[in-house]
PDB file with one MODEL, atoms N, CA, C and O in Angstrom:
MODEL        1
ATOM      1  N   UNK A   1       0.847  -1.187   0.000  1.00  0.00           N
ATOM      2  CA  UNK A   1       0.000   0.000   0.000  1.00  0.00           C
ATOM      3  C   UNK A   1       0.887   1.243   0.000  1.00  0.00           C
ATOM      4  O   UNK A   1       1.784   1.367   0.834  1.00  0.00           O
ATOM      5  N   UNK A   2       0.629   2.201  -0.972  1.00  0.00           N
ATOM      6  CA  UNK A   2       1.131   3.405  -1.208  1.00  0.00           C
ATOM      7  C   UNK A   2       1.260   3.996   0.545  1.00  0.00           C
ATOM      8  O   UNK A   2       0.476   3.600   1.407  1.00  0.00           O
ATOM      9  N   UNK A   3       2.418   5.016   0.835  1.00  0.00           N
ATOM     10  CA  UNK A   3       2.165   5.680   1.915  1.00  0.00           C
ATOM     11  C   UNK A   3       2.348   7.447   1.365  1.00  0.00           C
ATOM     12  O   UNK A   3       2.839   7.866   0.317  1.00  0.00           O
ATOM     13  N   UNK A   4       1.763   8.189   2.493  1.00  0.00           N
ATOM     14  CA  UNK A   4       1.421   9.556   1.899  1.00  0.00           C
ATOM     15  C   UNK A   4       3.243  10.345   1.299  1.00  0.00           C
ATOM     16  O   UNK A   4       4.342   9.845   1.540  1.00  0.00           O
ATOM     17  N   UNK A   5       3.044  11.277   0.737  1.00  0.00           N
ATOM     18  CA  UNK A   5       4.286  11.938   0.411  1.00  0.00           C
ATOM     19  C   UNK A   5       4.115  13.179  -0.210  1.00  0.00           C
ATOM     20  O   UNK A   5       3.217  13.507  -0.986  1.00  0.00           O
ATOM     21  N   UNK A   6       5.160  13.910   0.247  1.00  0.00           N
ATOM     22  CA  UNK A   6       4.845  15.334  -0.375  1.00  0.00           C
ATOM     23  C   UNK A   6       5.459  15.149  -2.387  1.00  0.00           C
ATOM     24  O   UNK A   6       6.444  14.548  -2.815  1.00  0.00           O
ATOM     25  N   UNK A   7       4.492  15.862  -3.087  1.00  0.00           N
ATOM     26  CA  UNK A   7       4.350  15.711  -4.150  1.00  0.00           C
ATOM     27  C   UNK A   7       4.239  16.911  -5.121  1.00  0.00           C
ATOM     28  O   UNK A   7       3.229  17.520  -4.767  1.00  0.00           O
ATOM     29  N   UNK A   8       4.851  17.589  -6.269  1.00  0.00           N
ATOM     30  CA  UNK A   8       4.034  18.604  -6.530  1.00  0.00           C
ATOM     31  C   UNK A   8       2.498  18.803  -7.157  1.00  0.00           C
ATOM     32  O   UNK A   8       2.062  17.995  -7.978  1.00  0.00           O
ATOM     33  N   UNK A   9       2.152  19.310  -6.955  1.00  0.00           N
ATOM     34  CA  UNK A   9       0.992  19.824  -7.157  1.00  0.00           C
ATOM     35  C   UNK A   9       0.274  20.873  -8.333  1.00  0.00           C
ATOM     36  O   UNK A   9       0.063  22.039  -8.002  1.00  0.00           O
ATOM     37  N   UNK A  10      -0.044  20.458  -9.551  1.00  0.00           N
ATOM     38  CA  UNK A  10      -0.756  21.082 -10.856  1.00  0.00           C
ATOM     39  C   UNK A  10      -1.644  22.200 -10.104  1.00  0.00           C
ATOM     40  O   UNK A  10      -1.175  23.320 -10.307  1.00  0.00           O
ATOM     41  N   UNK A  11      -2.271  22.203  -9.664  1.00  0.00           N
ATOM     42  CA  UNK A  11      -3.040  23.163  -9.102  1.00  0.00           C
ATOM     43  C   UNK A  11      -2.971  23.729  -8.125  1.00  0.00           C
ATOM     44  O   UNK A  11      -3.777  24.615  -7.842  1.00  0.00           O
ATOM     45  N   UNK A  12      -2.034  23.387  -7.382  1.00  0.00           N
ATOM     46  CA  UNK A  12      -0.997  24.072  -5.709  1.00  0.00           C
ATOM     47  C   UNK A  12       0.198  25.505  -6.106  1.00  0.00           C
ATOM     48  O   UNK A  12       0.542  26.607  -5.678  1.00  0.00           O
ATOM     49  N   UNK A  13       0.529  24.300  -7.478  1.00  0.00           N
ATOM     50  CA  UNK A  13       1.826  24.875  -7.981  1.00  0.00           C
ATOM     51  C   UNK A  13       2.861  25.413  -6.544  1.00  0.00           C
ATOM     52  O   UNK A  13       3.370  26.436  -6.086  1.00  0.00           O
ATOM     53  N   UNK A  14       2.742  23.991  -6.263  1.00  0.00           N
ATOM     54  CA  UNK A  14       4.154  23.962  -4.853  1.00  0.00           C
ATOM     55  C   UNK A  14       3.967  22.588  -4.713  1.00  0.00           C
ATOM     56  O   UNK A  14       3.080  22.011  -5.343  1.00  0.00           O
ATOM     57  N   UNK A  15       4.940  21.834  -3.717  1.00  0.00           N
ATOM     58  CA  UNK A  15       5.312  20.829  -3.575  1.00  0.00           C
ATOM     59  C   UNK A  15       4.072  20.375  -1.759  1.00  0.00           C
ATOM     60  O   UNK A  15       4.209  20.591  -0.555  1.00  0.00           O
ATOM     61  N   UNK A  16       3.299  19.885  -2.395  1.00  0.00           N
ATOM     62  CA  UNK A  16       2.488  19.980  -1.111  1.00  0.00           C
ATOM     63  C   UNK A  16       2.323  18.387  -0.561  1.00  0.00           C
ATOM     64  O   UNK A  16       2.705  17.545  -1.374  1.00  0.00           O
ATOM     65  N   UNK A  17       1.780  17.857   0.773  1.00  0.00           N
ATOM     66  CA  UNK A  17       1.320  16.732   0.796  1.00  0.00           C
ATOM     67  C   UNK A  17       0.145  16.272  -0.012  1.00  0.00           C
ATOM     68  O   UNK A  17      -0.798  16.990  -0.345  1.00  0.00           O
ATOM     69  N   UNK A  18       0.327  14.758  -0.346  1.00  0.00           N
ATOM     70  CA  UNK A  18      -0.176  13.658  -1.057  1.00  0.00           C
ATOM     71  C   UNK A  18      -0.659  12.303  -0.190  1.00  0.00           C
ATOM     72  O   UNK A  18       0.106  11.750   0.601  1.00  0.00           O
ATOM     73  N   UNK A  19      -2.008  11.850  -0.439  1.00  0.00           N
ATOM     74  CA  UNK A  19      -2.361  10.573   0.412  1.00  0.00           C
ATOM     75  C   UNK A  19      -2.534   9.654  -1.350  1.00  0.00           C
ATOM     76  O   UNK A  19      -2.514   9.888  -2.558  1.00  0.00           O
ATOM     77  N   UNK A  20      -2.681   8.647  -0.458  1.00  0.00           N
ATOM     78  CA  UNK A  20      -3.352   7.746  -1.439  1.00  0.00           C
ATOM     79  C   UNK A  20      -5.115   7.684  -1.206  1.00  0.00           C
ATOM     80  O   UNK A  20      -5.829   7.945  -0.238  1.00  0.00           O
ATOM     81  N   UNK A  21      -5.351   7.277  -2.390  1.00  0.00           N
ATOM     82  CA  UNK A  21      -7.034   6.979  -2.553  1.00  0.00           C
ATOM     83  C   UNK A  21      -7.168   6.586  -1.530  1.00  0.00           C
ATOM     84  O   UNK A  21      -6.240   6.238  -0.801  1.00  0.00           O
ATOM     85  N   UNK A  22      -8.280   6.557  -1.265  1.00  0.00           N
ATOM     86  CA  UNK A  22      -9.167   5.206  -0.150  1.00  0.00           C
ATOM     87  C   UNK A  22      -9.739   4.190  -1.045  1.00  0.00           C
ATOM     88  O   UNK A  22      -9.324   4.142  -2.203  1.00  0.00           O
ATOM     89  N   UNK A  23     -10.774   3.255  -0.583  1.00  0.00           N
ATOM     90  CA  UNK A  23     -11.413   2.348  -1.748  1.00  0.00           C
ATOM     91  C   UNK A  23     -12.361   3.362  -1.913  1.00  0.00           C
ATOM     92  O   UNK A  23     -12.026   3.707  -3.046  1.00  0.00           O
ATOM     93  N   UNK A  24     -13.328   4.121  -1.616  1.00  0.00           N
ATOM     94  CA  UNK A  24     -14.489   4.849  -2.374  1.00  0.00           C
ATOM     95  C   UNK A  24     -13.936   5.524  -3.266  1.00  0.00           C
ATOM     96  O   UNK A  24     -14.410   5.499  -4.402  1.00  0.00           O
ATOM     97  N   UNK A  25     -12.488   6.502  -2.893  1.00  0.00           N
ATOM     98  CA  UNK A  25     -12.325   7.328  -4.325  1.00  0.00           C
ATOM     99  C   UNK A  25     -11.670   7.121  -5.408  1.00  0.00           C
ATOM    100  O   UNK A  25     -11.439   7.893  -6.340  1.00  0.00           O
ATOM    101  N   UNK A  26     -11.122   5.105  -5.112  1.00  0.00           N
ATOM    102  CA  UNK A  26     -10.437   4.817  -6.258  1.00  0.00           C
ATOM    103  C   UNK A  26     -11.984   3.901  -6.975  1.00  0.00           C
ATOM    104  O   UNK A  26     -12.109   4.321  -8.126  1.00  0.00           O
ATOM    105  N   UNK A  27     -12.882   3.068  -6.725  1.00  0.00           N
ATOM    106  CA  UNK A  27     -14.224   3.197  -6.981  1.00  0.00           C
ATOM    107  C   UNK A  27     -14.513   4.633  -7.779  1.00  0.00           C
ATOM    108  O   UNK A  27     -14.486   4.422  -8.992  1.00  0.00           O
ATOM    109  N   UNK A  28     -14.730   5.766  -7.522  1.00  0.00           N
ATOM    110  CA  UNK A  28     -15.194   6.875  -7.920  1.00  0.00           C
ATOM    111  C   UNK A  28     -14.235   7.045  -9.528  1.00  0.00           C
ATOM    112  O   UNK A  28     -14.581   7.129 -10.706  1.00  0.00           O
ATOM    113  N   UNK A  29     -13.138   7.040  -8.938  1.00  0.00           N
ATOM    114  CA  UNK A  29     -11.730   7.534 -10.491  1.00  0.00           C
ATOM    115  C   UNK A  29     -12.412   6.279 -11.583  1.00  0.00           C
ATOM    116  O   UNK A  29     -12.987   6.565 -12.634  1.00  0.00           O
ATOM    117  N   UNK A  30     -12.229   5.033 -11.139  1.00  0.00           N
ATOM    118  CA  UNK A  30     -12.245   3.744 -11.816  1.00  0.00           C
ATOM    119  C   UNK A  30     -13.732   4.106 -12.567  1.00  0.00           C
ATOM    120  O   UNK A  30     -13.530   4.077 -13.781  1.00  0.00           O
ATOM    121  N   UNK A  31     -14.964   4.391 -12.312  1.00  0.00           N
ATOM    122  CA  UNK A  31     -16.033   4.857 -13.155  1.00  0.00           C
ATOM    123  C   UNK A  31     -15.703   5.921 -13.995  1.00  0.00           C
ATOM    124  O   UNK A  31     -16.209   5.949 -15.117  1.00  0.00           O
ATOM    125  N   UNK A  32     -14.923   6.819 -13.633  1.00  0.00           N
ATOM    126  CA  UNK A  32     -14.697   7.943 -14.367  1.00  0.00           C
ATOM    127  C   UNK A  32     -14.028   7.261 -15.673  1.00  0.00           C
ATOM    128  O   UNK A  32     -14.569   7.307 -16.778  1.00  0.00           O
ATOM    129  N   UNK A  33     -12.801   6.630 -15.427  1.00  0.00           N
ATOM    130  CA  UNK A  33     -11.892   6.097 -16.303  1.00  0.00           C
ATOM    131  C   UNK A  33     -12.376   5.027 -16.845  1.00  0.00           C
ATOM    132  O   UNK A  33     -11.741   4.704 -17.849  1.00  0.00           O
ATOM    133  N   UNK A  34     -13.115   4.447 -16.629  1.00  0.00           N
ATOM    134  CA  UNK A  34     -13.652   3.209 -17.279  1.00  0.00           C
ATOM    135  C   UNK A  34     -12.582   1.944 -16.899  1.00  0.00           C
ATOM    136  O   UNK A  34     -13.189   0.874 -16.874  1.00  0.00           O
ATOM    137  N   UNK A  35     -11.371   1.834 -16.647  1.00  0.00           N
ATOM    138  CA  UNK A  35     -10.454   1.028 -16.441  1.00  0.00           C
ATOM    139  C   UNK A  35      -9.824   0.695 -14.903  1.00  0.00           C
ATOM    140  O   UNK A  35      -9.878   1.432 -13.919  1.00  0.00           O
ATOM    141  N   UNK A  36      -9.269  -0.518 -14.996  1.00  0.00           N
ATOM    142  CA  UNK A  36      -8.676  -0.571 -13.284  1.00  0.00           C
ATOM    143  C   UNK A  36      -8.198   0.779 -12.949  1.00  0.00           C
ATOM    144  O   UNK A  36      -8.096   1.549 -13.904  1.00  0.00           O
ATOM    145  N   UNK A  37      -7.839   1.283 -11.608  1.00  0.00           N
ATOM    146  CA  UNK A  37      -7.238   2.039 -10.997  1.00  0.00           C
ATOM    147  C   UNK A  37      -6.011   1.228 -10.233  1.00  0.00           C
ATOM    148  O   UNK A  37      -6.220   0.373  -9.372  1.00  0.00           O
ATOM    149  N   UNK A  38      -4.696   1.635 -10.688  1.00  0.00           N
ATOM    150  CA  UNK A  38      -3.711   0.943  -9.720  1.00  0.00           C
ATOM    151  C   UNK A  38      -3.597   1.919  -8.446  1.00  0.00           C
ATOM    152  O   UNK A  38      -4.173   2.959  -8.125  1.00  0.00           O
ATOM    153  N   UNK A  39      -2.420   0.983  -7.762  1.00  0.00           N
ATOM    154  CA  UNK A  39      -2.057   2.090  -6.297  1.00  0.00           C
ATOM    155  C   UNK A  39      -1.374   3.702  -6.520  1.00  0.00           C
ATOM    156  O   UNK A  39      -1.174   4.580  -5.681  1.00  0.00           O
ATOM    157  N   UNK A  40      -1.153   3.689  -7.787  1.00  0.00           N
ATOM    158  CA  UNK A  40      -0.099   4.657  -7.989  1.00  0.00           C
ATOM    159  C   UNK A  40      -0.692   6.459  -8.221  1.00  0.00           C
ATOM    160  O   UNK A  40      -0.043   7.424  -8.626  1.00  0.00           O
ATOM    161  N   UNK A  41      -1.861   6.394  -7.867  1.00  0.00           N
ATOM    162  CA  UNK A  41      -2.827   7.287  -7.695  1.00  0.00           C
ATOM    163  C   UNK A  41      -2.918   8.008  -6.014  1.00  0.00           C
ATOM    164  O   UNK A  41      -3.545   7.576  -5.047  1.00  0.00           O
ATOM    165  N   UNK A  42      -2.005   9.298  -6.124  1.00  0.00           N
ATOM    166  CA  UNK A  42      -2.262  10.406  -5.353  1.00  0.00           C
ATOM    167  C   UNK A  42      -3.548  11.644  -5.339  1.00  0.00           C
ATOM    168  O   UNK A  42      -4.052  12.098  -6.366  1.00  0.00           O
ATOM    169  N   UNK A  43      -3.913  12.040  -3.972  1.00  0.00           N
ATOM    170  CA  UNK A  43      -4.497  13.576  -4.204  1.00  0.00           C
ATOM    171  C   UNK A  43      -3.796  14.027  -3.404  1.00  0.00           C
ATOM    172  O   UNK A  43      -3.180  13.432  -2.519  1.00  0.00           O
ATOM    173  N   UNK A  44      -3.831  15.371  -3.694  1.00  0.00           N
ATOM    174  CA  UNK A  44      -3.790  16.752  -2.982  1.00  0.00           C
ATOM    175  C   UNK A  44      -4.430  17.038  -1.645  1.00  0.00           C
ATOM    176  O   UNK A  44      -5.600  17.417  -1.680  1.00  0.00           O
ATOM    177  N   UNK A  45      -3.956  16.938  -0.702  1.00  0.00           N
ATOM    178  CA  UNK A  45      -4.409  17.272   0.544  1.00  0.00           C
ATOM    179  C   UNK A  45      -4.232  18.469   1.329  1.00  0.00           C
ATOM    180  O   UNK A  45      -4.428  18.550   2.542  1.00  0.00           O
ATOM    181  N   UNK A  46      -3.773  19.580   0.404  1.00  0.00           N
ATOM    182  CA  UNK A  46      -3.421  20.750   0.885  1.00  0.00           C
ATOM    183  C   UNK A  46      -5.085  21.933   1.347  1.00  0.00           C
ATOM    184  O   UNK A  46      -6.081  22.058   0.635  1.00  0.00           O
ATOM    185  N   UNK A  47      -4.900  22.423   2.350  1.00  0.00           N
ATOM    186  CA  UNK A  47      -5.784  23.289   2.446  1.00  0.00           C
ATOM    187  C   UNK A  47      -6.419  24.806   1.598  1.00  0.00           C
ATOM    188  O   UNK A  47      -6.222  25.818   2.272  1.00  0.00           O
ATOM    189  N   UNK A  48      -7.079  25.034   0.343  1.00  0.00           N
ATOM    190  CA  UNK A  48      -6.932  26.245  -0.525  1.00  0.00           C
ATOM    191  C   UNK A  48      -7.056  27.592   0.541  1.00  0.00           C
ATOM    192  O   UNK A  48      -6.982  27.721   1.763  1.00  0.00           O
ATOM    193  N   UNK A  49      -7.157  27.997   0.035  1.00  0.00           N
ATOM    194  CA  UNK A  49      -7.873  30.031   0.715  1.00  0.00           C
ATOM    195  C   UNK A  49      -9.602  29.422   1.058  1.00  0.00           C
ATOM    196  O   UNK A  49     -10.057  29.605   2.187  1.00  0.00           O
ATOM    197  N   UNK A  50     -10.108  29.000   0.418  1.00  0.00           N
ATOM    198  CA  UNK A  50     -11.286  29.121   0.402  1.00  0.00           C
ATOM    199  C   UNK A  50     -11.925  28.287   1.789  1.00  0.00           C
ATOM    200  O   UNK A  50     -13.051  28.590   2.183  1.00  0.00           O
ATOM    201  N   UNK A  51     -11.138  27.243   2.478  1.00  0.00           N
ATOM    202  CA  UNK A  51     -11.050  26.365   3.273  1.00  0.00           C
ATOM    203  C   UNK A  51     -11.731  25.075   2.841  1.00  0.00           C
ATOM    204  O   UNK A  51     -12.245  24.373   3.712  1.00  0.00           O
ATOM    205  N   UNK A  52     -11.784  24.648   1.356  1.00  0.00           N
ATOM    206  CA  UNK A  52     -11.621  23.275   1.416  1.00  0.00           C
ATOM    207  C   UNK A  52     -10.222  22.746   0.929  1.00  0.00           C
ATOM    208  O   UNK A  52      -9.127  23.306   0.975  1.00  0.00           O
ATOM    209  N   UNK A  53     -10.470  21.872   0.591  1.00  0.00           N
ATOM    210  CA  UNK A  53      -9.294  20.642   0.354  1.00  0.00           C
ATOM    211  C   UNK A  53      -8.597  20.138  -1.299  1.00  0.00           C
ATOM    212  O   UNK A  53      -9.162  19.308  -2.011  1.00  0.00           O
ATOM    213  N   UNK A  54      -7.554  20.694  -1.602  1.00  0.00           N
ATOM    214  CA  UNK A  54      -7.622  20.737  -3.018  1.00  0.00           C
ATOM    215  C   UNK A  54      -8.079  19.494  -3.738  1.00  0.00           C
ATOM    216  O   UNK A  54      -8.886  19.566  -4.665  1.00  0.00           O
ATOM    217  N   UNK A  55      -7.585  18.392  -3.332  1.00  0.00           N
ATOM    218  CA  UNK A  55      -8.020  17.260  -3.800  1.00  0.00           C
ATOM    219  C   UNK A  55      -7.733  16.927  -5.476  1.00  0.00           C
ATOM    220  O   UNK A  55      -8.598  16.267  -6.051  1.00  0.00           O
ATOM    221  N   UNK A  56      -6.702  17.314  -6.143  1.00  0.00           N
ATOM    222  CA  UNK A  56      -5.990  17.611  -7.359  1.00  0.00           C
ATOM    223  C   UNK A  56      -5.731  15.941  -7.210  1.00  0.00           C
ATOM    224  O   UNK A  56      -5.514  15.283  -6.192  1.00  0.00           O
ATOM    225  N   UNK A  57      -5.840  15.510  -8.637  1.00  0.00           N
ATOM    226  CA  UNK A  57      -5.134  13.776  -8.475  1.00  0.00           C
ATOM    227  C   UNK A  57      -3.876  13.829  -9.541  1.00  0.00           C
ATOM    228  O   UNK A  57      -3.746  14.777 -10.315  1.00  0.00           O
ATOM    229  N   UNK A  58      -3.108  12.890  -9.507  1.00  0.00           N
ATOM    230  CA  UNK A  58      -1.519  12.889  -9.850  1.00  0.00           C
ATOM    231  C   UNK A  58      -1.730  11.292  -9.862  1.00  0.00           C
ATOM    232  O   UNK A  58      -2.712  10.796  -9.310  1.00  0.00           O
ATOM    233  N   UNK A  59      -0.605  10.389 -10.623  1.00  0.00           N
ATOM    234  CA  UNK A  59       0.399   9.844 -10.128  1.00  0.00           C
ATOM    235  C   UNK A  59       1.333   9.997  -9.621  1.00  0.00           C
ATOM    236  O   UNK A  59       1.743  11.155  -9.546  1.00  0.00           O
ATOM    237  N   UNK A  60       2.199   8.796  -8.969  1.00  0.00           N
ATOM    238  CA  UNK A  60       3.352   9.180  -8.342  1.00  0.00           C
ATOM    239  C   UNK A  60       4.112   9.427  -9.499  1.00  0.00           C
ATOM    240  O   UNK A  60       4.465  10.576  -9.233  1.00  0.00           O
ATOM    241  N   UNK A  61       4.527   9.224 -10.393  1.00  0.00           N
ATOM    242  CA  UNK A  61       5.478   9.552 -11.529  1.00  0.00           C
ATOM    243  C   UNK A  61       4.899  10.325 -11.954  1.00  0.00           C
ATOM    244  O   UNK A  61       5.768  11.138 -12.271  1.00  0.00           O
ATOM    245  N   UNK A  62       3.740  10.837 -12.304  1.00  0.00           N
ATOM    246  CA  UNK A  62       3.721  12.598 -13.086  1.00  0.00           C
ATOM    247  C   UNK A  62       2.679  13.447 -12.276  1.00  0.00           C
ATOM    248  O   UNK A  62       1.749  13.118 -11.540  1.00  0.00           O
ATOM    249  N   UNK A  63       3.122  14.530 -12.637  1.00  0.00           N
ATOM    250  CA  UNK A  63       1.874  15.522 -11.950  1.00  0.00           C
ATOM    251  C   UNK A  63       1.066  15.701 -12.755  1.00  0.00           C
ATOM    252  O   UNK A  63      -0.107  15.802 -12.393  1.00  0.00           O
ATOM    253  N   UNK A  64       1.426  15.807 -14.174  1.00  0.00           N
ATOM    254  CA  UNK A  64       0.195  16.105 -15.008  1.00  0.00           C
ATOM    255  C   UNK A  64       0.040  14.903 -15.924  1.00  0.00           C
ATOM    256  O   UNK A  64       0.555  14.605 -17.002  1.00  0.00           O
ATOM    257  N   UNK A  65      -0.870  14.296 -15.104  1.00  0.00           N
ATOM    258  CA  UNK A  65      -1.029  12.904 -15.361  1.00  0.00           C
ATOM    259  C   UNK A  65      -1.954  12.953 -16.631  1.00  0.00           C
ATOM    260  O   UNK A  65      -1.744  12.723 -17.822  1.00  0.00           O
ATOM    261  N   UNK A  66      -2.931  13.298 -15.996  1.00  0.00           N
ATOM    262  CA  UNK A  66      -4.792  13.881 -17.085  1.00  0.00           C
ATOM    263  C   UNK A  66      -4.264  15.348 -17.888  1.00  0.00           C
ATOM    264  O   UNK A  66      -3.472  16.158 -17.406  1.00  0.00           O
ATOM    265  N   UNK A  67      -4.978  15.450 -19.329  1.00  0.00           N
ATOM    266  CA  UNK A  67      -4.569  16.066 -19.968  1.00  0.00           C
ATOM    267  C   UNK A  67      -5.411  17.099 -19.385  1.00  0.00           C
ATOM    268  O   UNK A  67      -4.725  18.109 -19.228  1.00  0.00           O
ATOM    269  N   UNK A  68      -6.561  17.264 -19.013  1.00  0.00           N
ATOM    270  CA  UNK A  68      -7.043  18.754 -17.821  1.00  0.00           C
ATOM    271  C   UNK A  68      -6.783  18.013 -16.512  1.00  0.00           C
ATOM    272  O   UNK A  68      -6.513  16.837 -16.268  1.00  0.00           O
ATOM    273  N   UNK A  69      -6.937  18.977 -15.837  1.00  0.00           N
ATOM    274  CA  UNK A  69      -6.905  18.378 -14.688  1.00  0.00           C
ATOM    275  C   UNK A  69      -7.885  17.476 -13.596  1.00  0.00           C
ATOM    276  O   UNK A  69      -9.066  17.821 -13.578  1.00  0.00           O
ATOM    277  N   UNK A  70      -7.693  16.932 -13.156  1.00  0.00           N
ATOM    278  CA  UNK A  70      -8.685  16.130 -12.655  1.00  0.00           C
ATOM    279  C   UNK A  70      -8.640  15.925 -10.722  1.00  0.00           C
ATOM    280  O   UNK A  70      -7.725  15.591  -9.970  1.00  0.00           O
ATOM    281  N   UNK A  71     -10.319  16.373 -10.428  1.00  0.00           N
ATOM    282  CA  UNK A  71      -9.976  16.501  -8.885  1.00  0.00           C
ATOM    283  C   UNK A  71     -11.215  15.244  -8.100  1.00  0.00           C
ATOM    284  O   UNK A  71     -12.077  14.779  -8.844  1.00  0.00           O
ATOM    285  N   UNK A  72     -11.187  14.952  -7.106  1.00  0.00           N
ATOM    286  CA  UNK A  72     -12.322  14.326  -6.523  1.00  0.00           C
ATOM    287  C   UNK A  72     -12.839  15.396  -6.159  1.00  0.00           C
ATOM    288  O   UNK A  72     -12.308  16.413  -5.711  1.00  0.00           O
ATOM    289  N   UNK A  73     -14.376  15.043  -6.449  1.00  0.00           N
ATOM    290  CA  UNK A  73     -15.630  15.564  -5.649  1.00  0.00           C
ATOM    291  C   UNK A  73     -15.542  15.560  -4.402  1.00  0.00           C
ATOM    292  O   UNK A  73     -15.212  14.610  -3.692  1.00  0.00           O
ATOM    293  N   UNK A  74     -15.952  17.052  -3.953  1.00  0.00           N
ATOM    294  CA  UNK A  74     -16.112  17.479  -2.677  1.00  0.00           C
ATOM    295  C   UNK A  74     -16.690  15.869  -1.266  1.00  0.00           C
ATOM    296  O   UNK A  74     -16.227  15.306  -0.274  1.00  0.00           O
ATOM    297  N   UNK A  75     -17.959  15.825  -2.169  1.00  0.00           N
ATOM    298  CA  UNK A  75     -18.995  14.851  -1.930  1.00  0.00           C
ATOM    299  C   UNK A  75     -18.088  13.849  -0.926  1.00  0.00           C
ATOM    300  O   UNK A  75     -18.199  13.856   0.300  1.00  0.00           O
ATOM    301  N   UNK A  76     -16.849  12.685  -1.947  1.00  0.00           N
ATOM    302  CA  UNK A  76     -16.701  12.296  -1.654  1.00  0.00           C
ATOM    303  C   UNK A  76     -15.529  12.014  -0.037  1.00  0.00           C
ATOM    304  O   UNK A  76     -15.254  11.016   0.628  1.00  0.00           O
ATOM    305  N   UNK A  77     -15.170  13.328   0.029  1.00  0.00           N
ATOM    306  CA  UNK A  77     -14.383  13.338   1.761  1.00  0.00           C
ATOM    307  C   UNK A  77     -15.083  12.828   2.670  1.00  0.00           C
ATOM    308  O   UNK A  77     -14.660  12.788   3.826  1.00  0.00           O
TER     309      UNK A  77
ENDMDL
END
C-alpha cells in the first residue's frame, strides 16, 4: 500500500502533501476512467484560501497525469 508523500501539485503549484485513494475514491476515479485504478494514484491534501481541500489527483510519476486536470468531488471526503 502506497504511503502519503509530499508531491508537486498542478493546481498548488508547490510541492504539497499527497495521500493515497481510499477504496471509495479509487471506486469513484475507476467509473470515471472506465479502467482498473492501480495504487499509484495520489491527491492533494493541501488546504486552498477558500477552506476546502484541493483534492488535485496525480500519479506518483507525473503531476500532469490527465490532460485537464482532474480533482475528486467534494462529496466524496
Amino acid at each position: 500500500m502506497p504511503t502519503p508523500r509530499r508531491l508537486t501539485c498542478q493546481t498548488c503549484r508547490s510541492e504539497e502533501p499527497h495521500e493515497p485513494l481510499t477504496p471509495k475514491e479509487r471506486d469513484w476515479l475507476q467509473g470515471q476512467l472506465g479502467n482498473r485504478v492501480p495504487d499509484n494514484y495520489y491527491k492533494c491534501v493541501n488546504n486552498r484560501p477558500d477552506g476546502k481541500v484541493c483534492l488535485n489527483l496525480r500519479t506518483h510519476s507525473a503531476e500532469k497525469h490527465f490532460r485537464l486536470t482532474k480533482r475528486l468531488p467534494d462529496a466524496l471526503e
